[in-house]
C-alpha positions in Angstrom: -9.4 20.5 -20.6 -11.3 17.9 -22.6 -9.7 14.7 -22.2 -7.6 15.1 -19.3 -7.4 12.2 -17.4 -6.1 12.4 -13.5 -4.2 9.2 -12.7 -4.2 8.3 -8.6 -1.6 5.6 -8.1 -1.7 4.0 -4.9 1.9 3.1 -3.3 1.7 2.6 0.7 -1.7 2.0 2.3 -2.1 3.6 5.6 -1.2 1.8 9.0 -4.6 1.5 10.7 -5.1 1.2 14.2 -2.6 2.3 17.2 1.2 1.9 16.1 4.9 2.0 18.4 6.3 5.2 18.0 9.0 4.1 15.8 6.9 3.3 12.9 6.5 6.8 12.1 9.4 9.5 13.4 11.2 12.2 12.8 14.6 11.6 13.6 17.1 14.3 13.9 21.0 13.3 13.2 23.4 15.1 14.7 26.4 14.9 12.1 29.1 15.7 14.4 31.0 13.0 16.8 29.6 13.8 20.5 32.6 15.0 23.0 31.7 16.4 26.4 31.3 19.7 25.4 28.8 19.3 22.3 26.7 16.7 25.4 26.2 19.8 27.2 25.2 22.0 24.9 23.0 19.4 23.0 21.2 19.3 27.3 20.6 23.2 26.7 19.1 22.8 24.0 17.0 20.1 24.6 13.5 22.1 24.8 14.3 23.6 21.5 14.0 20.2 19.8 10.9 19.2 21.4 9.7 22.7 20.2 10.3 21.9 17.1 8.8 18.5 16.6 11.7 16.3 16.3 10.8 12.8 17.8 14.2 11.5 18.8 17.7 12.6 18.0 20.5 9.9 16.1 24.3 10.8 18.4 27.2 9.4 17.7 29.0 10.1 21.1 32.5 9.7 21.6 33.8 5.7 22.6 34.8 7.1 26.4 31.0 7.7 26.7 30.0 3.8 25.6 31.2 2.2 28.3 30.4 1.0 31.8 27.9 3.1 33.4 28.6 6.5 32.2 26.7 9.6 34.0 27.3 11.8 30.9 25.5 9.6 28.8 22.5 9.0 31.1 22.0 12.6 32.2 21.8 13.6 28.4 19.0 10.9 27.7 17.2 11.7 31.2 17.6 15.3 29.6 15.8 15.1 26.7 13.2 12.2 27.9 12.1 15.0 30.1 11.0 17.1 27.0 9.5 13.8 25.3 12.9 13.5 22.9 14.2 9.7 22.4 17.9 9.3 21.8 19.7 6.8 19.5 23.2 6.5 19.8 25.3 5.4 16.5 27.6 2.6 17.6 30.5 1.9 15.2 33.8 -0.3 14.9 36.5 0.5 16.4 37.6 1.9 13.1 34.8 4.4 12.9 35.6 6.4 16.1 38.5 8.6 14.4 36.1 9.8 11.5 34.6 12.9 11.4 31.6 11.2 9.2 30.0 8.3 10.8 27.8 7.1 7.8 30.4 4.8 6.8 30.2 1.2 6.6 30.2 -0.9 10.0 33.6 -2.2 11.0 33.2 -5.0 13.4 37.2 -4.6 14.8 36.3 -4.4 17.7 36.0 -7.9 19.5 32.5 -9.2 20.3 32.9 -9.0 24.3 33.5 -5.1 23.7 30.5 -4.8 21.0 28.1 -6.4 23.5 30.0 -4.3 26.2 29.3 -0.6 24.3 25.3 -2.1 23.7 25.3 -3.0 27.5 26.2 0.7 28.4 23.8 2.0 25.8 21.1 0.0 27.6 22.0 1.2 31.2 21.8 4.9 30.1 18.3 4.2 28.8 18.8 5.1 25.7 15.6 4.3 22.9 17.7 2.7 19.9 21.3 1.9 18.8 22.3 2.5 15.4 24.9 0.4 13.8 25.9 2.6 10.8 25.7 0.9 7.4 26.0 -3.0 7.2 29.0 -4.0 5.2 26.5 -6.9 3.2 28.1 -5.9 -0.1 31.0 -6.9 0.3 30.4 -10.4 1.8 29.2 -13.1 -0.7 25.8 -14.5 0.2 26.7 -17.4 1.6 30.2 -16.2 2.2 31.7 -17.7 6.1 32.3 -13.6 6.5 28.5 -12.8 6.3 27.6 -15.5 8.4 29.9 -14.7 10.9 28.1 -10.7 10.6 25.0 -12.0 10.8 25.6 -14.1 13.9 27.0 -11.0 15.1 24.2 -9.2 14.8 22.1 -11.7 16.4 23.8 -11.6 19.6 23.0 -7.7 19.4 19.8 -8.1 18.9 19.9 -11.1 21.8 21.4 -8.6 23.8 18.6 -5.7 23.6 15.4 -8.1 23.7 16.3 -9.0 26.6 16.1 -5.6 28.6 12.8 -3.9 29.8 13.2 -1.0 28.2 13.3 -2.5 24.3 15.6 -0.3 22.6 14.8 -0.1 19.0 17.9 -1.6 16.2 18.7 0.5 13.5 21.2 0.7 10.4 21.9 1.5 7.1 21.7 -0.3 3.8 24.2 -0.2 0.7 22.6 -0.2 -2.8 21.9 -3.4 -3.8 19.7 -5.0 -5.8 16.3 -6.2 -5.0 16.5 -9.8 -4.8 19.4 -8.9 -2.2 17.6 -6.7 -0.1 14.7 -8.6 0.0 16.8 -11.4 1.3 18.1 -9.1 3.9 15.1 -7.8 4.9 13.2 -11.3 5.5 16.4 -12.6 8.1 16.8 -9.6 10.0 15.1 -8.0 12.8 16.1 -4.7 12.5 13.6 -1.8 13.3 14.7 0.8 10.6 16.6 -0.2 7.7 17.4 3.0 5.6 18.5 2.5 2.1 20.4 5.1 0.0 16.8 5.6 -2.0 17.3 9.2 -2.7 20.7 9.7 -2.4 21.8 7.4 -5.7 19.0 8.9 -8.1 18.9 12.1 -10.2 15.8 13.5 -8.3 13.5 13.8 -11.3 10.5 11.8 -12.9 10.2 9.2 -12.9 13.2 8.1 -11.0 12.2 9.8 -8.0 8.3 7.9 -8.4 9.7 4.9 -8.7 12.7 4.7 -6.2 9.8 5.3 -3.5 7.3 2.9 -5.0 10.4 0.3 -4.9 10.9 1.2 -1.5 7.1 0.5 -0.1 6.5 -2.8 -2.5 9.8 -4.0 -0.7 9.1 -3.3 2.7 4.9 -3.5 2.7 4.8 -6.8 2.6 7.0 -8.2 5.3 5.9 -5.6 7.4 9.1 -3.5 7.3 8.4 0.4 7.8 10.3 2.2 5.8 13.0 4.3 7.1 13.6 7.5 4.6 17.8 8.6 5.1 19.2 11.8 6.1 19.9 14.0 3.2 23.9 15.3 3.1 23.3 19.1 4.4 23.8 22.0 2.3 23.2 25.3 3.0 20.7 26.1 -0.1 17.0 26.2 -1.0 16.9 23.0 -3.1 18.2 21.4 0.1 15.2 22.4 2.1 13.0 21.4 -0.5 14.4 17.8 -0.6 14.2 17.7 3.3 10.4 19.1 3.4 9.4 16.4 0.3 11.0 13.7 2.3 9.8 14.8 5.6 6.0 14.4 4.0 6.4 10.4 3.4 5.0 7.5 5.5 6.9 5.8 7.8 10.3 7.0 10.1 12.2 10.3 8.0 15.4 10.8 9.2 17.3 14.7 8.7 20.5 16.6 9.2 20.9 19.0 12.1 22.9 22.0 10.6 26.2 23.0 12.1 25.6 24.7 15.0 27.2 28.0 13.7 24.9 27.6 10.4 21.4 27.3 11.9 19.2 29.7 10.0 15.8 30.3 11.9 14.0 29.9 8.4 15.2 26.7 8.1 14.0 25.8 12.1 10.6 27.5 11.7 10.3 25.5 8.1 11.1 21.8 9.8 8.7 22.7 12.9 5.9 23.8 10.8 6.4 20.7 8.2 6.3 18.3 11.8 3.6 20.0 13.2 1.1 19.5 9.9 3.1 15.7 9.4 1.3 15.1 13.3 -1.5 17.0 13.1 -2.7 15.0 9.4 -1.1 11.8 10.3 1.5 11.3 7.5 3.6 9.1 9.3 1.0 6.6 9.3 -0.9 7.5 6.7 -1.2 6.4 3.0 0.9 7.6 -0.1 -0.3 7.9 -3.7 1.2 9.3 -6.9 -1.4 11.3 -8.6 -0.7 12.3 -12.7 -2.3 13.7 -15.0 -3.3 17.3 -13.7 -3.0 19.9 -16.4 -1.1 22.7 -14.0 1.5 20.2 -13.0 3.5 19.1 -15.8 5.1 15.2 -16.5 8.3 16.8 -14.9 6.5 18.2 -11.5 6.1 15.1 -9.2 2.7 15.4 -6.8 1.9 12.9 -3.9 -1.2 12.5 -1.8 0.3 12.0 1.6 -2.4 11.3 3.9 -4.7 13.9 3.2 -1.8 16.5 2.5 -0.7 17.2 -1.2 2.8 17.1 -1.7 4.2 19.2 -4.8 7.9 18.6 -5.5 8.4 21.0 -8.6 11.4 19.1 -10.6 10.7 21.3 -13.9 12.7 24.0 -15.4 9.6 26.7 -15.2 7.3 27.5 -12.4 4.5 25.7 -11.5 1.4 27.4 -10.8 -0.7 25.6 -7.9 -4.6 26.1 -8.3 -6.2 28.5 -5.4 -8.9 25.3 -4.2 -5.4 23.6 -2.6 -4.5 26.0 0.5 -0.8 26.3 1.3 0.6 24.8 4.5 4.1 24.4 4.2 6.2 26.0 1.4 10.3 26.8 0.4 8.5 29.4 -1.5 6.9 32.7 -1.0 3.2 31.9 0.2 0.6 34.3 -1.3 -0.5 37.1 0.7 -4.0 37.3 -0.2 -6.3 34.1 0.7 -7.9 31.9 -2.3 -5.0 33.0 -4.7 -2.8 30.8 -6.6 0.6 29.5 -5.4 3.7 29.7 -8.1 6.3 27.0 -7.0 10.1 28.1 -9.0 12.0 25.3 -10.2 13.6 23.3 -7.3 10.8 24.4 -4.4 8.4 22.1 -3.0 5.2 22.7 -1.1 2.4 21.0 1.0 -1.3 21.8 0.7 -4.3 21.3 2.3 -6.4 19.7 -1.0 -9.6 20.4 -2.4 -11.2 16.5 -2.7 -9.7 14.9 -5.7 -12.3 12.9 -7.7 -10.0 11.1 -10.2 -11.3 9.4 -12.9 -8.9 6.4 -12.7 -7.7 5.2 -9.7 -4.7 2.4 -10.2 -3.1 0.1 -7.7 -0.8 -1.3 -9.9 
């Protein structure tokens, strides 16, 4: 069409060079609260995660498994090291352990020698990274004597695991906040993964959804954060998967729900080990993101990323989006066409990777 202008809007550039494997992951949680029983079963099915892709799985076991030198714990991470699966065990207050949901906010009840004494055991069963939930910064005033007494907390942690051989990676969650807070936050601590609620406390539409991930990159690139995508709640549904693929295409470490074990579809397995294999294979985890507007099939309400060399097509419209032939399907929620070089319709609510025809944009914008 004469006139039509293609915008490419560069948000992330790519990580160059060789890179610890925790700048890039896919993390699989395991929503419910680890008991004996779910341990062994989780050991049987360890080769069926490392089929599918996932690069290490977020537990949350039960507090009798956190302590002292437990067998349990270390047979399950010799288990799944054996199939090239990292574990990270979620480590809560003591007022954590009775909930079924562990994505609360971090309780630090328990006293300091039995913090340190949980992170000791977690080290000693060799695991790769201990989650602490989400930090309860809201609630403490900035220079409040409660945050500094939480942050001097977490120092002792994070004492704790630097000095072990094995380097166990931190994680933990962020509540919303606003960015002259969690810039702050980010420049003290020395966390490995700090997850904000980025798509969980938008309407996921344009240009909210744009800009919640730009926000994320321009507050993490510079201090040389990676950012650390949450889990999506799980639902049984199609929008669901689409969400999960579009956040599963983004730079950096993605984190996803495990279904209930009585709920796994094999669709929904086959569509998470096809979208890991193409994010290894193309290098998205490492790789840089752009926006890209402007093209005349996609629509204002249809958000499309570069990722990599992979183009990402989240359709947030009302009507179907039609996706040229010259961009060949890889990954879809949709029905893929059955003939080769034919267009690919995308209904409202589906999202889909491509392998893309060169883009030549006529504008490219950093800013």
């Amino acid at each position: 069409m004469k006139g039509t202008r293609v915008v490419t809007m560069l948000v992330h550039a790519a990580r160059k060079g060789t890179h610890p494997w925790w700048h890039s992951p896919a993390i699989c949680r395991i929503p419910q609260r680890v008991d004996h029983e779910l341990a062994q079963l989780l050991s049987e099915e360890a080769i069926q995660f490392a089929r599918v892709g996932v690069d290490a799985l977020l537990i949350s076991p039960i507090p009798q498994m956190i302590w002292g030198v437990n067998p349990e714990l270390a047979a399950l991470v010799r288990r799944f090291h054996r199939v090239g699966v990292k574990i990270i065990v979620h480590l809560p207050g003591s007022a954590d352990w009775d909930t079924r949901d562990f994505s609360g906010p971090y309780s630090a009840d328990e006293t300091v020698t039995t913090l340190l004494g949980r992170v000791r055991a977690c080290i000693d069963a060799g695991v790769d990274g201990i989650d602490l939930g989400t930090l309860p910064l809201t609630h403490y005033g900035p220079n409040s004597a409660e945050r500094q007494e939480f942050m001097h907390l977490l120092r002792l942690v994070m004492a704790e695991v630097a000095n072990t051989d094995t380097l166990p990676i931190l994680t933990s969650s962020l509540p919303h906040m606003d960015d002259a807070d969690l810039k702050e936050i980010l420049q003290e601590s020395w966390f490995h993964h700090l997850r904000n609620d980025t798509f969980l406390d938008i309407e996921w539409k344009n240009p909210e959804l744009c800009d919640a991930i730009a926000n994320t990159f321009m507050n993490r690139d510079p201090l040389g954060h990676v950012a650390a995508w949450p889990a999506l709640p799980y639902e049984d549904s199609e929008l669901h998967r689409a969400r999960t693929l579009f956040t599963l295409a983004l730079p950096g470490a993605t984190y996803f729900n495990s279904p209930p074990s009585d709920a796994i579809s094999p669709s929904f397995v086959l569509l998470i080990q096809q979208a890991l294999r193409t994010r290894a294979e193309h290098g998205m985890g490492t790789g840089s993101l752009a926006h890209v507007r402007g093209l005349t099939w996609a629509g204002p309400d249809c958000l499309v990323l570069m990722s990599a060399q992979v183009l990402v097509v989240f359709n947030a419209s009302d009507s179907t989006v039609v996706v040229p032939s010259e961009h060949r399907p890889l990954v879809s929620t949709g029905v893929l066409p059955t003939q080769l070089n034919s267009d690919t319709p995308l209904a409202p609510g589906q999202c889909a990777w491509f392998e893309t025809a060169r883009v030549r944009p006529r504008v490219f914008a950093t800013e």
